[in-house]
KOLBAGU-177913 format. One line per 5 residues: number of its first residue (from 1); their letters; for each residue z, y, x of C-alpha. Coordinates in pm, whole numbers. Layout:
BEGIN
NUM = a = Z Y X  ...
end
This chain:
BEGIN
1 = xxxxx = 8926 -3180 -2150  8781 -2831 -2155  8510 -2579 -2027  8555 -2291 -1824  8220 -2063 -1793
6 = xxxxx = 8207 -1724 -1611  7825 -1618 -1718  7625 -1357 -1600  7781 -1207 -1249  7501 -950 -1148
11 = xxxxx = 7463 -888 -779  7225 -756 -551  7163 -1000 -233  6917 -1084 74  6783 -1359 -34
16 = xxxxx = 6448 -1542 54  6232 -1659 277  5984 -1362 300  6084 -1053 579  6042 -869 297
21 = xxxxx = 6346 -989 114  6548 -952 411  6536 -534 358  6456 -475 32  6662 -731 -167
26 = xxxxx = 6682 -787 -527  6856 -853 -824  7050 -1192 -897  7247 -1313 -1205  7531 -1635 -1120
31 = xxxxx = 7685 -1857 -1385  7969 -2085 -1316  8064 -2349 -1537  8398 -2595 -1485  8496 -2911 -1679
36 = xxxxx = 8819 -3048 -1654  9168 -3090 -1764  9287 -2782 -1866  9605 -2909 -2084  9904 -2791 -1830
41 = xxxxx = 9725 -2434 -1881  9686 -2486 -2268  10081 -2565 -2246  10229 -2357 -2062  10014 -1993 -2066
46 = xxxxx = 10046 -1976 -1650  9730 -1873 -1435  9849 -2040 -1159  9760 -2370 -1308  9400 -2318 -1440
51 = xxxxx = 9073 -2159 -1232  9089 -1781 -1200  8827 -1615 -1318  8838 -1338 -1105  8870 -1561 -797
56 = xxxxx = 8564 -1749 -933  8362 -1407 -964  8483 -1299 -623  8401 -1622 -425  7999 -1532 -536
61 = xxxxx = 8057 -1242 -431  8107 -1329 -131  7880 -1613 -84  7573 -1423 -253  7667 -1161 61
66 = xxxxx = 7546 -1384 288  7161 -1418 304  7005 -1728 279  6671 -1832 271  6688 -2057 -45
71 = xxxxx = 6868 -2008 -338  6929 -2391 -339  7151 -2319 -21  7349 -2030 -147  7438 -2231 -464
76 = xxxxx = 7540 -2559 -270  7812 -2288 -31  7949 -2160 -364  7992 -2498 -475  8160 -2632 -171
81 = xxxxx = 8430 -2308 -145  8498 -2321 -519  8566 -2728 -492  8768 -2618 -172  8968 -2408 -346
86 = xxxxx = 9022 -2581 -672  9040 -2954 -550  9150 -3110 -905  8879 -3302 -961  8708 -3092 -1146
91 = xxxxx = 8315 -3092 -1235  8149 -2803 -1122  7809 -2660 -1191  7666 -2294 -1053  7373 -2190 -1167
96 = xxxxx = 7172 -1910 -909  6899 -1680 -1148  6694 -1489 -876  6555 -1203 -1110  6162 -1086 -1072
101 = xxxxx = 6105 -1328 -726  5792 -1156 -512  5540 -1412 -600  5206 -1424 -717  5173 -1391 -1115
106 = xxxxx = 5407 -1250 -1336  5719 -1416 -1330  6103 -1377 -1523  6293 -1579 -1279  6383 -1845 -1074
111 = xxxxx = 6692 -2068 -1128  6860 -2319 -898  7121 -2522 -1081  7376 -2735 -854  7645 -2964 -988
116 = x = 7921 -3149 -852
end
């Protein structure tokens, strides 16, 4: 068994339910983290039989693209393609930061973690 993490993918996204987030936008960190068998990459040094990080960084991409309401929802479609796409069995879990959200009081973040 092993761990795959790809931390800290910084977009900018349309996220949230206010009309305001819909223009302005704002900043967004993703982590990705994948648990599973990793020994036929250990073995034999080929991509093609492990996750790809790049792929990994490019499916947020794309999913973080397209504006949601909730972070809870963009996280759950990131989970579903990256299962899609790596069907092994692996155990999944993408964690959604949503830097500085617009609400009252001073505020860091707000994090959605998802696993499956």
């Amino acid at each position: 068994m092993g761990v795959i993490e790809v931390n800290g993918i910084r977009l900018f996204a349309y996220h949230g339910c206010l009309e305001e987030e819909a223009r302005i936008g704002g900043h967004y960190r993703v982590d990705v983290r994948v648990e599973g068998d990793f020994g036929e990459a250990e073995r034999s040094d080929e991509l093609g039989v492990t996750v790809d990080y790049g792929r990994v960084a490019a499916i947020v991409r794309d999913e973080m693209a397209q504006r949601s309401k909730l972070i809870e929802h963009v996280a759950a479609r990131i989970l579903v393609t990256l299962k899609a796409v790596w069907p092994n069995g692996y155990r999944w879990q993408v964690r959604v930061v949503k830097q500085r959200p617009p609400i009252q009081g001073d505020v860091d973040e707000a994090v959605y973690t998802v696993v499956g």
